[in-house]
C-alpha positions in Angstrom: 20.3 31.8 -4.6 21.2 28.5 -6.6 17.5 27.1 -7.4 18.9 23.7 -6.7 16.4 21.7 -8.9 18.3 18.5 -8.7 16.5 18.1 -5.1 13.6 20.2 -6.1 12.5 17.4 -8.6 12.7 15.0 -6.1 11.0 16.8 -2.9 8.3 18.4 -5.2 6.2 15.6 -5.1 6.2 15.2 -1.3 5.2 18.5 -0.9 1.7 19.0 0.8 1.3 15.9 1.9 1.3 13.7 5.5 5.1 12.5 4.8 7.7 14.0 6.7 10.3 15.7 4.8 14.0 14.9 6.4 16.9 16.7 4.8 19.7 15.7 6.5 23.7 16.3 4.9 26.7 17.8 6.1 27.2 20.7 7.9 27.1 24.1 5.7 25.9 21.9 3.1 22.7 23.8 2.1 20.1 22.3 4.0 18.8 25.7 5.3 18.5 27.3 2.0 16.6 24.2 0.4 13.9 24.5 3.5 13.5 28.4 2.3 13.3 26.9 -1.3 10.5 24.6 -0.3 8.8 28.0 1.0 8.6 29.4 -2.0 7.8 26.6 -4.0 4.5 26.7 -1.3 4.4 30.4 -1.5 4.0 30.0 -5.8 1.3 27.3 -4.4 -0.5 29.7 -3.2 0.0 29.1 0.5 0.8 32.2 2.8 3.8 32.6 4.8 1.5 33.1 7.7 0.9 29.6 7.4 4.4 28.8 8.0 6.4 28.2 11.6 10.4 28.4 11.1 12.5 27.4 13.9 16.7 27.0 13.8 17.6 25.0 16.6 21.3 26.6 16.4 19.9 29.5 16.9 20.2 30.6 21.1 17.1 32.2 20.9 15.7 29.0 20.4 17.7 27.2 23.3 14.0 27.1 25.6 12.9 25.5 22.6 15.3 22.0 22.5 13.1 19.5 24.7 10.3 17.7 22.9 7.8 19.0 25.7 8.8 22.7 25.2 8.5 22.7 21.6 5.3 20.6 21.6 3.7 23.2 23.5 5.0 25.9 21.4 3.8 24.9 17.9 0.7 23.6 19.3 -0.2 27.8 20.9 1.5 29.3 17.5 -0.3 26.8 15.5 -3.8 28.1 17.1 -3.9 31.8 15.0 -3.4 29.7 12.1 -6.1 29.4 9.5 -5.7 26.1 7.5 -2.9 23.8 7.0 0.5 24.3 9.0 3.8 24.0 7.3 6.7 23.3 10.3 10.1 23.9 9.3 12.7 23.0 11.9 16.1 23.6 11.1 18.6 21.0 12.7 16.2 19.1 15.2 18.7 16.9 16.1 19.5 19.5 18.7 16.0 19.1 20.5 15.8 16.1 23.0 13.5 14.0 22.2 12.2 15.4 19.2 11.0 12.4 17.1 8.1 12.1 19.6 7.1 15.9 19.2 6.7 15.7 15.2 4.9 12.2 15.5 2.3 14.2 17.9 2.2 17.1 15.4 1.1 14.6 12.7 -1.6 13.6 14.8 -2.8 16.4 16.3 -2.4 19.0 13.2 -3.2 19.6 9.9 0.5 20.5 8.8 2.9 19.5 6.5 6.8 18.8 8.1 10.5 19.7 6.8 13.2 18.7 9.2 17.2 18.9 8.8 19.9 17.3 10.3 23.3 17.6 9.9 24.0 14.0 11.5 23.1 10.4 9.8 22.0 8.5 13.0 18.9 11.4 12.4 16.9 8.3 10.7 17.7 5.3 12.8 16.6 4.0 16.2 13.4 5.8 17.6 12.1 7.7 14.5 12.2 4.8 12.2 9.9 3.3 15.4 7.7 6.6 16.1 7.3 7.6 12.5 7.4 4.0 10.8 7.6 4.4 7.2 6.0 8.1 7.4 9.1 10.1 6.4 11.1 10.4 3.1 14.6 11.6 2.8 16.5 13.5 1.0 20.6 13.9 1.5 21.5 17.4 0.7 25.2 17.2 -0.8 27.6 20.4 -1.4 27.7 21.5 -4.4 28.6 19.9 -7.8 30.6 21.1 -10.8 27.3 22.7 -12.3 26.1 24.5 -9.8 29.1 26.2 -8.3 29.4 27.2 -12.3 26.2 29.1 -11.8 27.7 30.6 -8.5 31.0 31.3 -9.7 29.9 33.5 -12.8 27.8 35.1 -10.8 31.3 36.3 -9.4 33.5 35.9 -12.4 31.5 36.3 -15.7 33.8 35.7 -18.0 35.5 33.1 -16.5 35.3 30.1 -18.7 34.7 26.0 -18.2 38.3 25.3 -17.6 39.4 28.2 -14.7 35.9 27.1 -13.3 37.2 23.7 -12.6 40.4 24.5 -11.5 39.0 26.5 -9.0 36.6 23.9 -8.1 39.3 21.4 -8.3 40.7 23.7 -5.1 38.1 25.2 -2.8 35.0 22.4 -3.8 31.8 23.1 -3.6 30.5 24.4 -0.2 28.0 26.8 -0.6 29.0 30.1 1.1 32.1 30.3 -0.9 30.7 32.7 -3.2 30.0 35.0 -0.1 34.0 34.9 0.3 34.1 36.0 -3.4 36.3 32.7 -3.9 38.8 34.2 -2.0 41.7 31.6 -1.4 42.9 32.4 1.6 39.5 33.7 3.2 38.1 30.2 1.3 40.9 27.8 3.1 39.9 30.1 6.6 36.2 29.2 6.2 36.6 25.4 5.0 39.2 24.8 8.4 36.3 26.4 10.6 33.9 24.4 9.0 35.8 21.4 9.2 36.2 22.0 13.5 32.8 22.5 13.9 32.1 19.1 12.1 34.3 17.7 14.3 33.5 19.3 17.6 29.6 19.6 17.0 28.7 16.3 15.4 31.4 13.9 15.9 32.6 15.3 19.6 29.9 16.1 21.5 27.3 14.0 19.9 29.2 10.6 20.1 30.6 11.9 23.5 34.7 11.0 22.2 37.0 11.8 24.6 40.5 11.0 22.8 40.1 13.9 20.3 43.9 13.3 19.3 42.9 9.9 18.2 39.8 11.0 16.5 41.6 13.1 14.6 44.8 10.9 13.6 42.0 8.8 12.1 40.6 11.6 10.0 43.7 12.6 9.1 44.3 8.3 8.0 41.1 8.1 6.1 42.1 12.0 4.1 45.1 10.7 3.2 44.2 7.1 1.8 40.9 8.3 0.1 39.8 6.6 -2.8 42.0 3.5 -2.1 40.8 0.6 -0.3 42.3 -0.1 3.8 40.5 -1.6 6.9 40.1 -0.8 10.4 42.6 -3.3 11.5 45.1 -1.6 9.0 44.4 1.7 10.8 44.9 -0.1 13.9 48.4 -1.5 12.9 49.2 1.8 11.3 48.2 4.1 15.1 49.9 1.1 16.8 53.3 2.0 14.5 53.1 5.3 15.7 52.9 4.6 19.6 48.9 4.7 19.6 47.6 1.4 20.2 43.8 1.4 19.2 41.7 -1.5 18.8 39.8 -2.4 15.0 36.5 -2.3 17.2 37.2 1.0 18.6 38.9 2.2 14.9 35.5 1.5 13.9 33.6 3.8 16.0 35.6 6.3 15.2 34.9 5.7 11.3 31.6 5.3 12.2 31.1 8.8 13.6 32.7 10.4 10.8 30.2 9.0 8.3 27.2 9.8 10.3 28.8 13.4 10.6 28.5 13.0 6.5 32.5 13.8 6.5 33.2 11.0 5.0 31.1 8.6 2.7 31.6 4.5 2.7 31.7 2.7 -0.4 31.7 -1.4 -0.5 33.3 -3.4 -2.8 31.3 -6.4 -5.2 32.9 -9.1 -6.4 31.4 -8.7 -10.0 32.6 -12.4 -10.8 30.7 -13.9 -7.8 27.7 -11.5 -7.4 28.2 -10.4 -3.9 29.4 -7.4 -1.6 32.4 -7.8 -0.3 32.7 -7.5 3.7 36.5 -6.0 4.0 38.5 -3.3 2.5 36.4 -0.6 1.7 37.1 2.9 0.3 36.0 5.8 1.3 35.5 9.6 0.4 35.6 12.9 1.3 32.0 14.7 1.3 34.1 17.8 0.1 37.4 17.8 -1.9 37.6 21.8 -0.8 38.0 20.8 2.9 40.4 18.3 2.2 42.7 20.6 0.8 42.3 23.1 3.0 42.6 21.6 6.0 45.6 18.6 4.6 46.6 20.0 1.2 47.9 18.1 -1.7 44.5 17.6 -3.8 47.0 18.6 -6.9 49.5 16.1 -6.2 47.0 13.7 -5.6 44.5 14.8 -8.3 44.0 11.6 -9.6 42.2 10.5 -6.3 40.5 14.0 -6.0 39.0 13.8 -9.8 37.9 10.5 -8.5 36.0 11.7 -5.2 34.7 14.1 -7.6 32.6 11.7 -9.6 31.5 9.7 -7.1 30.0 12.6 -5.2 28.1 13.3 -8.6 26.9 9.9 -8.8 25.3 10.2 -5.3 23.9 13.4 -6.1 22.0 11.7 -8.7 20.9 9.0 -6.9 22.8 5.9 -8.0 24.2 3.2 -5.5 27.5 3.1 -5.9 30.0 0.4 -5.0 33.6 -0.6 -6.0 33.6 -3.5 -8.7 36.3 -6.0 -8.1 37.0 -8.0 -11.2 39.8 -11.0 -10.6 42.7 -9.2 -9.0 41.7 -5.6 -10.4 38.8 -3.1 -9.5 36.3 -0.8 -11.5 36.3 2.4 -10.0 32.2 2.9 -9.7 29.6 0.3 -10.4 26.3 2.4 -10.3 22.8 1.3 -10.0 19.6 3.4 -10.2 16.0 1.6 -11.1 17.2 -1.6 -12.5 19.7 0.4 -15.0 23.6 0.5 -14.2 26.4 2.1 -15.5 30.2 1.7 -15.0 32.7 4.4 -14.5 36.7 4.7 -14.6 38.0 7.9 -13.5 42.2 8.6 -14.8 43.8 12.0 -14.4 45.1 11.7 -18.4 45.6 8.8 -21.0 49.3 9.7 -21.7 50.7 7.0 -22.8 49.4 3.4 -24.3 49.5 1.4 -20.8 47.4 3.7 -19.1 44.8 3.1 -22.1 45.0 -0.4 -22.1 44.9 -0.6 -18.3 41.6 2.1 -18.1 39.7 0.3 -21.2 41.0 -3.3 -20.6 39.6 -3.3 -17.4 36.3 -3.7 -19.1 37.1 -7.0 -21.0 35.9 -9.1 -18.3 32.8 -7.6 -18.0 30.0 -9.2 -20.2 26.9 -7.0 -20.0 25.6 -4.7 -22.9 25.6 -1.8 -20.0 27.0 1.7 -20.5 31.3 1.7 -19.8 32.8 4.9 -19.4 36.5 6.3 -19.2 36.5 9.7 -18.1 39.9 11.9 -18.3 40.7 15.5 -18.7 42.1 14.5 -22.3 40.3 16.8 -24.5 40.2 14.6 -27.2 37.5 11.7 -27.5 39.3 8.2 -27.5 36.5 6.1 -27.5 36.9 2.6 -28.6 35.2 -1.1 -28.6 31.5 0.7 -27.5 33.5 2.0 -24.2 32.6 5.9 -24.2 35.6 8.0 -23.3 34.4 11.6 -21.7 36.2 14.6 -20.3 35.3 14.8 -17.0 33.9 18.4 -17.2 31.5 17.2 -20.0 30.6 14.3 -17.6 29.9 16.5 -14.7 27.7 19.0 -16.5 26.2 16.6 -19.1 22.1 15.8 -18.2 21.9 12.7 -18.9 24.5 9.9 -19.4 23.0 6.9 -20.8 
């Protein structure tokens, strides 16, 4: 089991306390396993497991379990043999009606610490922000990146080395029960198309009650192929209307909107660099795995510029940066990332191959006037950095600790 100490780092100092701990993320993501890693860190605390109370919502057994009354009354009669503090774990709550009022009552009525996941976004708005006002952190649980599915992967081929790693990454991505399929393409494409229905039927379906799955999915299949490039709903409107589906930009939106709070897809805005603002039109957005894409559309080599792209900007989530497209006159910065008053800025190219592509990749940073870190990052193997811009190989990128 990957120790995951990205997250760990961050959750550790939650741990004991009154704050409710949400892990919410995709599907298959690794939510579970980072509840059963917060266990342990408890268990090296010296609490028991008999102090702990597990519940998986997705589990039938549990199905008398999924109204807040039931479950209220359940902890509450488990929780009595319990000497001590109580440690809840509930594994995808979002299945129990009503549950934000049954962990606001368990704050109040035990001494117990909480760790929730959900595998849908809408998890933290609306009634829990009002039940639990301000008494929750979260943490977003992301598939894995480059490093860790290294650890996995040579767990299963030792004496693979950096470069087949990331062309097998660059393939199947980074969901975690890959390795169980031994990496396995075909068995790897089988499990990523399942995963990918269940996403759809589970959390974008059934929870936001769409009955024109054909359309649902003509969108999805919009937004896969024009990842990493910027379009609006009214272009996906004009483009369904081309094709004998008329949809309005309201309802295109909806549809969008489901498939970011199913964490499918991630949203990223645009700044005007120049002017200082975020722009309101003509997002991008990206794929919460690259291994999905390509099993379920295909083409992530023929399009592996975009794909080295959705790469990095799931590694700059995973570390916590805010993240939005910088527009620059009539040309764009891939990533402008900000984390605790420090910022970076990142250009992603498949390879420098000739001198336009240079110029264009460290040109781009001409306009920018700040003594921040600028990065070009290629698969080039040799360093071409120039004018204070650093120029990385993306592998080295991935795996490096630190960047500034």
């Amino acid at each position: 089991m990957i120790k995951r100490e990205t997250y760990m780092k961050r959750i550790r100092p939650f741990i004991g306390n009154d704050l409710v701990k949400v892990l919410t993320g995709m599907r298959r993501s690794g939510k579970s396993v980072m509840l059963d890693l917060n266990k342990e860190e408890l268990v090296n605390m010296g609490v028991t497991q008999s102090q702990f109370i597990s519940i998986n919502f997705e589990n039938m057994r549990n199905a008398h379990l999924c109204t807040a009354t039931a479950l209220h009354e359940e902890i509450l009669l488990r929780a009595k043999a319990i000497e001590g503090k109580v440690y809840l774990f509930f594994d995808e709550i979002q299945e129990v009606k009503d549950w934000e009022k049954c962990i606001n009552s368990f704050r109040v009525e035990l001494d117990c610490d909480i760790y929730i996941t959900g595998s849908n976004a809408k998890l933290l708005s609306g009634e829990l922000a009002t039940y639990l006002a301000g008494r929750y952190v979260e943490f977003i649980v992301y598939p894995f990146s480059y490093a860790e599915f290294i650890d996995l992967y040579h767990t299963v081929y030792p004496d693979a080395d950096n470069r087949q790693c990331f062309n097998k990454y660059l393939t199947v991505g980074g969901m975690p029960y890959l390795s169980n399929l031994h990496y396995d393409d075909t068995a790897s494409q089988q499990y990523l198309r399942d995963l990918f229905n269940s996403v759809e039927l589970k959390d974008m379906v059934k929870r936001h009650h769409i009955r024109d799955v054909d359309m649902l999915e003509r969108i999805i299949a919009y937004i896969t192929s024009n990842f990493g490039t910027t379009f609006s709903s009214t272009a996906i409107s004009k483009y369904l209307k081309s094709e004998g589906r008329p949809i309005s930009p309201e309802t295109v939106l909806n549809y969008m909107k489901a498939c970011t709070d199913a964490f499918l897809f991630y949203q990223v805005k645009r700044q005007d660099l120049q002017g200082k603002k975020i722009l309101t039109v003509n997002e991008k957005y990206y794929v919460a795995d690259h291994g999905i894409r390509e099993a379920v559309f295909g083409g992530n080599m023929k399009d592996i510029n975009l794909v080295l792209e959705n790469i990095v900007y799931m590694e700059l989530l995973r570390r916590g940066y805010h993240v939005t497209v910088g527009k620059v006159g009539d040309r764009e910065i891939d990533f402008v990332c900000e984390k605790q008053g420090n910022k970076l800025y990142v250009q992603v190219v498949y390879l420098l191959a000739s001198e336009e592509t240079i110029q264009r990749e460290f040109g781009i940073y001409d306009r920018v006037r700040d003594n921040f870190p600028k990065y070009v990052l290629s698969l080039d193997e040799f360093d071409m950095s120039r004018d204070g811009i650093k120029h990385w190989n993306i592998r080295d990128f991935l795996l490096a600790k630190e960047w500034n």
